[in-house]
LOKOL-927312 format. One record per residue (C-alpha): x, y, z. Coordinates in Angstrom, 2 decimals. Each point is the difference from the previous one (the first is absolute). Last residue first. Layout:
BEGIN
REC        px        py        pz
REC         X         Y         Z
...
END
This chain:
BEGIN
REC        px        py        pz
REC    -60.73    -84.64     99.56
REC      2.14     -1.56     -2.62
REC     -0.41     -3.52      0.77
REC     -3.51     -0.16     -1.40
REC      1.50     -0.50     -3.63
REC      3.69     -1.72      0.59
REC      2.94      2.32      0.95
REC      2.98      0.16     -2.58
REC      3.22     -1.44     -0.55
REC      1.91      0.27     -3.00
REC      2.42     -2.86     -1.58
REC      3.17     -0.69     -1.61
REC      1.50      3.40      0.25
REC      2.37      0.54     -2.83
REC      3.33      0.48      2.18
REC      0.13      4.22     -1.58
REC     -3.70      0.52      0.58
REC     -1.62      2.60     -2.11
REC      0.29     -2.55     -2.57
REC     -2.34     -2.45      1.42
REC     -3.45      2.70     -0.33
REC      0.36      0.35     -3.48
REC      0.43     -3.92     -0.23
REC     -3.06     -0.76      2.09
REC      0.53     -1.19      3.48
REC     -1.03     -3.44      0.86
REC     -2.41     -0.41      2.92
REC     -0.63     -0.78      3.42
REC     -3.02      0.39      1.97
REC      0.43      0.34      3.99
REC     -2.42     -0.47      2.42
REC      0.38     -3.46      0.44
REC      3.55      0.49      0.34
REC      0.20      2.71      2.70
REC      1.78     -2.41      2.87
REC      2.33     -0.71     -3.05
REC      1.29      3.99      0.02
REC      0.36      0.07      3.54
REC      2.09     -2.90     -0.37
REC      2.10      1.18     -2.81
REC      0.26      3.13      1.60
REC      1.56     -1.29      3.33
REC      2.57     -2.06     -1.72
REC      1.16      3.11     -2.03
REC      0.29      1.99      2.62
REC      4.14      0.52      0.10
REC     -0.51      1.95     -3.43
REC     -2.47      2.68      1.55
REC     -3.52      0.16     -0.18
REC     -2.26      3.08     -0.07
REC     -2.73     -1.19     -1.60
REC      1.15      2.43     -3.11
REC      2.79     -2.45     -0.88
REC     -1.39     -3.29      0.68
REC     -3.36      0.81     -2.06
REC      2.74      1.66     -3.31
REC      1.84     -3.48      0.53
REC     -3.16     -1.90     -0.05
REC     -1.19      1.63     -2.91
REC     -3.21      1.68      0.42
REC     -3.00      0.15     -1.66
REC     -2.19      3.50      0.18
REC     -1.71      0.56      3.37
REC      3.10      1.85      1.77
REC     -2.36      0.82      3.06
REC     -1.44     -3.99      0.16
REC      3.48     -1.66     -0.33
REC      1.79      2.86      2.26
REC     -2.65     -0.89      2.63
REC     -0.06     -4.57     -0.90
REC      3.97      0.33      0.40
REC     -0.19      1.99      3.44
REC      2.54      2.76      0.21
REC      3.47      0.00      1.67
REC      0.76      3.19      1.63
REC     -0.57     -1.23      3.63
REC      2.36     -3.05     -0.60
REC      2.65      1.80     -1.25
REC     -0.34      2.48      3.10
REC     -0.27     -3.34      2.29
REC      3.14     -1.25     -1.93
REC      1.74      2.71      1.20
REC      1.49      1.95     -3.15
REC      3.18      0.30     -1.05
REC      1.31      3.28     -1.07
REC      1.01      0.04     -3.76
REC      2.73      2.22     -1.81
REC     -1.37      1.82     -2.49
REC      1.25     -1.21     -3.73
REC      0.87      1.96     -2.26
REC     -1.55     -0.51     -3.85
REC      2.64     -1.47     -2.43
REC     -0.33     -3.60      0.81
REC     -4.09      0.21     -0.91
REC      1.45      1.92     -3.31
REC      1.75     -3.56     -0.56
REC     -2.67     -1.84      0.99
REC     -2.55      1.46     -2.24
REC      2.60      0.09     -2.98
REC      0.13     -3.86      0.63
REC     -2.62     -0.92      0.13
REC     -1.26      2.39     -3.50
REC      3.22     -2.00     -1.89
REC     -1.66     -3.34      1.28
REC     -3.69      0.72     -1.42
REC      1.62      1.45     -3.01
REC      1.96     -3.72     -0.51
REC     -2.77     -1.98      0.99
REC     -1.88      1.48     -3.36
REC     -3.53      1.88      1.27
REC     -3.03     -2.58     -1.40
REC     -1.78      1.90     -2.53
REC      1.36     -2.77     -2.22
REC     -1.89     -2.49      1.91
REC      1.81     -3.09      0.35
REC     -1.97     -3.70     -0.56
REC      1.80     -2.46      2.74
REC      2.49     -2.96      0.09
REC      3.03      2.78     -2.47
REC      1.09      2.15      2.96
REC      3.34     -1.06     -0.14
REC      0.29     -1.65      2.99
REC     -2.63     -2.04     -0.46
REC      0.87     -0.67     -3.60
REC      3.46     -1.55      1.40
REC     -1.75     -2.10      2.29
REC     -2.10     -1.77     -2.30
REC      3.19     -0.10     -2.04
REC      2.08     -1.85      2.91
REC     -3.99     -2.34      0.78
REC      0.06     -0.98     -3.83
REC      3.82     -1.09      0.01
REC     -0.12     -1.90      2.76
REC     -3.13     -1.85     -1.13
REC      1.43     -0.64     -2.93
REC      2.90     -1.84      1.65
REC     -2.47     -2.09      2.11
REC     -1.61     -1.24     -3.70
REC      3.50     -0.64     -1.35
REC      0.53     -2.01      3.23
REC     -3.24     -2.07     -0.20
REC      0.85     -0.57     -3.82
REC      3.38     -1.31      0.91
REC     -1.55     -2.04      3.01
REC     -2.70     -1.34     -2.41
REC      2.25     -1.12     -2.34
REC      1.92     -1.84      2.51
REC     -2.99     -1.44      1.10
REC     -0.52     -1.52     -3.20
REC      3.39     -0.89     -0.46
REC     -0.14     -2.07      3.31
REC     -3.11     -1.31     -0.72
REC      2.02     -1.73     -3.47
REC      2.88     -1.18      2.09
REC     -2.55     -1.90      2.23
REC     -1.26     -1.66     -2.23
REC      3.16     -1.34     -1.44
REC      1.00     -0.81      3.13
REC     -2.65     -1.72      0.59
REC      0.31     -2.08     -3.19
REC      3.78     -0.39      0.26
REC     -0.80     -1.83      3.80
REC     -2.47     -1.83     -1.74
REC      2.16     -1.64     -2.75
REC      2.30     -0.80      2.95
REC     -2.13     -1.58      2.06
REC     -1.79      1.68      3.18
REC      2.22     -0.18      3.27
REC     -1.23      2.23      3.02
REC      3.57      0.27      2.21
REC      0.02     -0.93      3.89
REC      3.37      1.46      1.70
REC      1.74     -2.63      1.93
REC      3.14      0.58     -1.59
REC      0.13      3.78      0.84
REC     -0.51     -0.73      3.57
REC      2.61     -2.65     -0.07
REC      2.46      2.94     -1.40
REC     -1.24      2.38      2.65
REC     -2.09      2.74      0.24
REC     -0.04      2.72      2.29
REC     -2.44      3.00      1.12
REC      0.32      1.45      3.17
REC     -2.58      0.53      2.60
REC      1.81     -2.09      2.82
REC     -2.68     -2.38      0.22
REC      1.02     -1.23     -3.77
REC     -1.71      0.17     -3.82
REC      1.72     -0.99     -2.86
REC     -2.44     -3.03     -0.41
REC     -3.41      2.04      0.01
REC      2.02      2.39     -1.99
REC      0.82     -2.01     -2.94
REC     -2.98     -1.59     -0.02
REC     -2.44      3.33     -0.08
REC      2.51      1.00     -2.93
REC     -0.78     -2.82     -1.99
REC     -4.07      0.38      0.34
REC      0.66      3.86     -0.77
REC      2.26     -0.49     -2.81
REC      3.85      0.78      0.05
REC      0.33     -4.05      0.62
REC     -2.18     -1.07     -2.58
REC      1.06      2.31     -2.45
REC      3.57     -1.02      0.10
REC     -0.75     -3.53      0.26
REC     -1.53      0.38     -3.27
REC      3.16      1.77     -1.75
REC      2.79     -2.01      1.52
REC     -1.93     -3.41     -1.73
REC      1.70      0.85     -3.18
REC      3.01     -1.04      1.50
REC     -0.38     -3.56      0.80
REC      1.28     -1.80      2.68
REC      0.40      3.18      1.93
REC      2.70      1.96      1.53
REC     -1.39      1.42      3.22
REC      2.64      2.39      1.33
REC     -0.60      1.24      3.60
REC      1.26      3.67      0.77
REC      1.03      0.69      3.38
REC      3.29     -2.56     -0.01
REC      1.38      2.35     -2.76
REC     -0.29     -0.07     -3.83
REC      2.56     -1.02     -2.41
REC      0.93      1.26     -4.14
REC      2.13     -1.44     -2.39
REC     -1.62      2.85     -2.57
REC     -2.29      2.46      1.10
REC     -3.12      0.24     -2.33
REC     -0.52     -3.64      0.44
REC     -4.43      0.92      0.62
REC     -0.23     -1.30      3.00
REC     -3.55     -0.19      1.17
REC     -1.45      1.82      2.06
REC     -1.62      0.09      3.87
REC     -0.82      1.58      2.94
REC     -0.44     -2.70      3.05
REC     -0.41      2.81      2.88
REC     -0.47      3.47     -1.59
REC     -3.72      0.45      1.34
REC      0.68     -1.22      3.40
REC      2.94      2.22      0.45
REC      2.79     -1.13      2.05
REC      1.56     -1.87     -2.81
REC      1.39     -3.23     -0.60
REC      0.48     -2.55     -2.25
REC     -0.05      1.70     -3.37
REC     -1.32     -2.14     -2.83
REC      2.23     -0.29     -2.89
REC     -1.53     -2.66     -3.05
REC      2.67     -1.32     -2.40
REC     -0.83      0.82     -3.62
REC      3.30      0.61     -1.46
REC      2.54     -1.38      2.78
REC      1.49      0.78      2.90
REC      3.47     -0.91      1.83
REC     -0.09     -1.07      3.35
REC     -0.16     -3.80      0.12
REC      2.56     -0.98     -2.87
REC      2.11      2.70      1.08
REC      0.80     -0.82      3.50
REC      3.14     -1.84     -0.28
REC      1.10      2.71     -2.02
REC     -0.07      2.33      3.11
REC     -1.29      3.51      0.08
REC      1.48      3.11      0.52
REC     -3.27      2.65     -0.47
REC     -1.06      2.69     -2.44
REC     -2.62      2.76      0.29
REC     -3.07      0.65     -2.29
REC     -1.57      3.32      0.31
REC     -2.00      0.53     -2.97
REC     -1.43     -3.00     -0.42
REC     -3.04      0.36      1.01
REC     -2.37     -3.22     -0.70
REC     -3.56      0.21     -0.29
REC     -2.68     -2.74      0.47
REC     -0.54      1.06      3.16
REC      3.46      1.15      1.26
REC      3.41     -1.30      0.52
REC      3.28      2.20     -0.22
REC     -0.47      1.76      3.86
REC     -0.15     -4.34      0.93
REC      3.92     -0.41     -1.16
REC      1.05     -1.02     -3.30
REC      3.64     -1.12     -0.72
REC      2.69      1.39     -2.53
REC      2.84     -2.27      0.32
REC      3.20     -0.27      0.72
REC      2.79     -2.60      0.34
REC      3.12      1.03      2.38
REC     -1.33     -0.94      3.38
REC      1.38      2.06      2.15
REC     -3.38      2.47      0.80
REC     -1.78     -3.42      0.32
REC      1.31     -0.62      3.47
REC     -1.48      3.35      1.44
REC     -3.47     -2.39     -0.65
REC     -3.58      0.44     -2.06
REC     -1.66     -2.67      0.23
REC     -0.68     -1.70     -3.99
REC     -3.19     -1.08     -1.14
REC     -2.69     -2.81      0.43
REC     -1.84     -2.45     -2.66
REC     -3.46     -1.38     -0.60
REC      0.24     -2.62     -2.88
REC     -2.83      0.11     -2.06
REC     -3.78     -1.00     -0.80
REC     -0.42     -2.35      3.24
REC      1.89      2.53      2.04
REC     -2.84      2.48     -0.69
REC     -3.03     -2.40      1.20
REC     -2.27     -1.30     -2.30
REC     -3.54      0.58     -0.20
REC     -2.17     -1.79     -3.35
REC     -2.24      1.29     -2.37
REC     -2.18     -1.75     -2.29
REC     -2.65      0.23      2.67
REC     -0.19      3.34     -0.36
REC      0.64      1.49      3.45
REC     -1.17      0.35      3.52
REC      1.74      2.32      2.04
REC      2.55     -1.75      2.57
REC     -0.81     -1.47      3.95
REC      0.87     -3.78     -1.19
REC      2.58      0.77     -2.59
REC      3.12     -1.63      2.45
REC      2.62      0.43     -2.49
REC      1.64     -3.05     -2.02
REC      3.11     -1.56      0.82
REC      3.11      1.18     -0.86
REC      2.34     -3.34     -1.27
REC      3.37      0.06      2.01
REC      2.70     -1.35     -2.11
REC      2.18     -2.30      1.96
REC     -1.72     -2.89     -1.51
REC      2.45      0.57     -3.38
REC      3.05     -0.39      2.02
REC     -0.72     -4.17     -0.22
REC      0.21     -0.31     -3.52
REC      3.23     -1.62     -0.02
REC      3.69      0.16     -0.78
REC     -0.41      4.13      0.58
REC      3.67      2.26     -0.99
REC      0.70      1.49      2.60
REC      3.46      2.27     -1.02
REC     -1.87      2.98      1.50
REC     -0.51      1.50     -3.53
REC     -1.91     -3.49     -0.09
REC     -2.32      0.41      2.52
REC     -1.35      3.36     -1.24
REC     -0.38     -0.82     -3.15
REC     -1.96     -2.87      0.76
REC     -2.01      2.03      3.03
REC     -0.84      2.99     -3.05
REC     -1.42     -2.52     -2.16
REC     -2.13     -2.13      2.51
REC     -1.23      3.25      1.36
REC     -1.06      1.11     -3.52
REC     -1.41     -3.40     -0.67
REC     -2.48      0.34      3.04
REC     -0.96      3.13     -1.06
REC     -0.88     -0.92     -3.14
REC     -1.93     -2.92      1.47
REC     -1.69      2.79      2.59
REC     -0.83      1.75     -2.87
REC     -1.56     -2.30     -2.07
REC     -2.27     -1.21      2.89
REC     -0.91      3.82      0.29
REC     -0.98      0.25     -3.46
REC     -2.17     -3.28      0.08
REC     -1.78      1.38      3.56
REC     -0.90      3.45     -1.59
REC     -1.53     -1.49     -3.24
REC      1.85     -1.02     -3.25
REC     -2.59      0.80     -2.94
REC      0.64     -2.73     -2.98
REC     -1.96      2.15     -2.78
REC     -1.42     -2.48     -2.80
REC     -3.37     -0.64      1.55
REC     -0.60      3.71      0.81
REC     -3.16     -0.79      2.21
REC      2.28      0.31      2.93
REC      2.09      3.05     -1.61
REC     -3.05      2.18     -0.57
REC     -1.07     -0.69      3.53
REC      3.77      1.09      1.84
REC     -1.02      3.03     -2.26
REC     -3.42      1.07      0.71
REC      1.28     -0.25      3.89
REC      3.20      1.83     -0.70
REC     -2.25      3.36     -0.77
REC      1.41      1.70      2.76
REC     -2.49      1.05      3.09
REC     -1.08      3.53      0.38
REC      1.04      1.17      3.34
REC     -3.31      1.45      1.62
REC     -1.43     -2.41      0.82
REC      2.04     -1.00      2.74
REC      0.20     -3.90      0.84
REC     -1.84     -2.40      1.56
REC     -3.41      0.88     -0.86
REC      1.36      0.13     -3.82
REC     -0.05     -4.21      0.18
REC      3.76     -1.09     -0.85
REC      1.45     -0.92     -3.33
REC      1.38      2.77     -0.31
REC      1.23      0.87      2.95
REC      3.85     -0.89     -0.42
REC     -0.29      2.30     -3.25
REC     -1.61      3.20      2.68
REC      2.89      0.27      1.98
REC      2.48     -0.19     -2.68
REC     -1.80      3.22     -1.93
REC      0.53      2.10      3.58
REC      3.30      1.80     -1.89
REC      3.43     -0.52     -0.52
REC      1.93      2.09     -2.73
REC      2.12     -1.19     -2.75
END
């Protein structure tokens, strides 16, 4: 199951849309908490029925586990009196939460469940001949569990009947440096047997299990995460919870039936957007695909009409190379360098060699017969710019291109008026 904004919005729904986004379509709960009111025969259990049943299940669960306890210590109770030792949670203080149907009720954590600590690691447990495969905080993630690296751990029968997990206990990590990884959470699924969890994990084991799912949500959701790290937060910049910060947690409670309906929604936008995903991805993968083979006819020649009158690459490469090879074969005289002044004093003007050569030029061929020499580049380019509203360029024609061996790109000529 993933965890998305759809929590937010159900604890609005009720609400006027000036006090909440827009933009997150609200779940169709409303038409249904309505259906069930005028359903005469439905007996709908609102927020604050389902959490008085809880905290009576609770209740009996403590009462349960104390008798058992007591009398594996030989204590066996003459009276009721060890019943008022059970601490009833009280409610959370709601007065600065979201508005919410008004079928709804707040509850804190420790009101749904018993919020429990882990081992400490010790040297003392390496003698302890019982052990067991424990999770540690690098095990615990949202709503994901890796349980790829699982370690073991001496641990003391005595300790058992607080440590060990079961199916559908909640594991929120305690601490973390980051603020976005403080208070991760999942549920434990029993895939390890007789398993524990360290002092940085917190086990939640709630009244009733079907309720994992819901707090879940709540707690990876925006609104839940914005409570998690308001109380995890510390001067020191670290993140931390504890087990009383866990307890006072505040937990939106819609009845059962309503809880399934949500989820039930919210399963079915899920799909949806997984089907978009999937048909975003095939779409992106396409894409790919169209830009490699757009590329591929680039290269190939295959974008643009060819003229078969056009020379083949291959004959324009062979006659390159037989130029520069009989170019290798000719001696060379040795060069004398020339002063600069000298070089300077043979150079031409671009605009004279322009207006004697009359026919367009390549820049190469206006370069070469102005006299410049490979170091000058710099200086032509500007000399050649200061001309530019003189100048008219234009394409060469194919007869013309092939005289060149680089394919000149462009020929530069003087403009009407300029020639004189």
């Amino acid at each position: 199951m993933r965890v998305t904004l759809w929590i937010t919005t159900a604890i609005h729904l009720d609400t006027p849309k000036s006090r909440f986004d827009p933009l997150l379509d609200p779940l169709p709960t409303r038409d249904w908490r309505e259906a069930q009111q005028k359903n005469k025969k439905a007996t709908p259990e609102n927020g604050e029925a389902l959490l008085q049943r809880l905290l009576a299940a609770r209740r009996a669960r403590w009462e349960e586990s104390e008798l058992e306890r007591l009398r594996a210590a030989g204590k066996e109770p003459k009276d009721v009196k060890w019943k008022s030792r059970y601490d009833e949670p009280g409610p959370p203080d709601s007065v600065h939460f979201p508005d919410m149907p008004p079928s709804w009720a707040w509850a804190r954590l420790q009101q749904l469940g018993f919020v429990i600590g882990g081992l400490t690691k010790s040297p003392k447990r390496k003698s302890l001949r019982l052990k067991l495969p424990y999770l540690r905080v690098a095990n615990v993630y949202a709503n994901e569990l890796r349980l790829d690296n699982v370690v073991s751990i001496g641990v003391d029968k005595g300790e058992l009947d607080k440590l060990l997990l079961e199916k559908g206990d909640l594991l929120i990590v305690e601490g973390n440096g980051s603020k976005d990884q403080i208070g991760r959470l999942a549920i434990w699924d029993g895939a390890i047997k007789r398993c524990v969890h360290q002092n940085h994990i917190i086990k939640v084991r709630l009244v009733e299990k079907p309720l994992g799912t819901w707090v879940l949500s709540w707690l990876l959701s925006s609104p839940g995460r914005q409570h998690i790290e308001k109380v995890a937060s510390s001067t020191t910049g670290l993140y931390t919870l504890s087990l009383n910060k866990v307890r006072d947690l505040p937990i939106p409670l819609p009845s059962a039936a309503e809880q399934i309906e949500i989820n039930r929604e919210v399963e079915r936008r899920l799909a949806a957007a997984d089907r978009l995903a999937a048909t975003l991805d095939r779409q992106l993968e396409r894409a790919r695909a169209a830009r490699q083979s757009l590329l591929r006819d680039a290269f190939a020649g295959h974008l643009v009409p060819q003229d078969p009158n056009d020379e083949p690459a291959s004959v324009l490469l062979e006659r390159i190379c037989a130029a520069r090879q009989a170019e290798a074969k000719k001696p060379r005289a040795k060069r004398m360098p020339k002063p600069k002044s000298k070089s300077t004093a043979a150079r031409r003007a671009l605009l004279d060699v322009l207006r004697e050569h009359k026919k367009p030029m390549t820049p190469e061929q206006l370069f070469r017969e102005a006299g410049f020499e490979a170091s000058q580049v710099d200086l032509f380019y500007r000399e050649l710019t200061s001309l530019r509203d003189t100048l008219r360029e234009q394409k060469p024609k194919a007869s013309e291109a092939k005289l060149w061996p680089h394919r000149a790109d462009v020929l530069l000529q003087l403009k009407e008026g300029a020639e004189k």
